[in-house]
N, C-alpha and C positions, 0 to 999 in steps of 0.2 A: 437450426438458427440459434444463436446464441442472445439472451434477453437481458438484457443491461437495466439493470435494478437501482432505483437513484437512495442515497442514505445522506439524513442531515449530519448524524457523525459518524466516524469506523464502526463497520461492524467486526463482531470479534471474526475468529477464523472459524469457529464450527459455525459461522449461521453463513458462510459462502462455501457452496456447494460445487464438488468438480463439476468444470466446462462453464460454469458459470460470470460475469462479469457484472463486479457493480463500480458505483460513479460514487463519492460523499465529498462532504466538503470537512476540512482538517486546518487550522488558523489561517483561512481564506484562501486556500488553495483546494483548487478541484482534483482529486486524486479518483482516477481508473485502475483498481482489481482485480487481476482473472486468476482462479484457481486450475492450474492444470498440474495433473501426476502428483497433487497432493499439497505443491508450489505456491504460494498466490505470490504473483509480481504485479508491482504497483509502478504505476507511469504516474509523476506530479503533472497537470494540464494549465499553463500559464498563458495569460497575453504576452502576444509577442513583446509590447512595448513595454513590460515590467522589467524590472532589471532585477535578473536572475543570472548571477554568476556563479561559478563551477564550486565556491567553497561553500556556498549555499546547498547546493546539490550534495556534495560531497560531508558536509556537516549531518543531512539528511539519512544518507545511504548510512554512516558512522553510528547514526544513533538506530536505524535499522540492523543494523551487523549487531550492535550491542545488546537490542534487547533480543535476536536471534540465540545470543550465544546466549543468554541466562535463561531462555526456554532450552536450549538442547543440556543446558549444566543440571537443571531439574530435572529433566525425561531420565539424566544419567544416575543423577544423583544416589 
């Protein structure tokens, strides 16, 4: 069974551990984390009646991609 760990803010990546899944909150949105194969993917969790449109989402994912890529430009570095 997999144990879902609640956090006031992100925790970094080494303190979520593979198979593991936590929940925090990030400028008032509840974000769900699970680390698998070394991956953590992150679901934003909204009420339904918030108005959360796709460039919202897509502004999010952008700035995830971005600060992805200047952790893999360091590992290479």
């Amino acid at each position: 069974m997999i144990e879902d760990n609640f956090f006031r803010t992100r925790p970094s990546s080494e303190n979520i551990q593979e198979g593991d899944s936590v929940t925090f909150l990030e400028r008032g949105n509840l974000i769900r984390a699970e680390k698998r194969q070394g991956v953590i993917y992150e679901s934003i969790l909204k009420e339904n009646d918030t108005k959360n449109d796709i460039s919202v989402v897509r502004q999010e994912l952008l700035k995830e991609i971005n600060f992805l890529r200047r952790r893999i430009e360091k590992l290479e570095g």
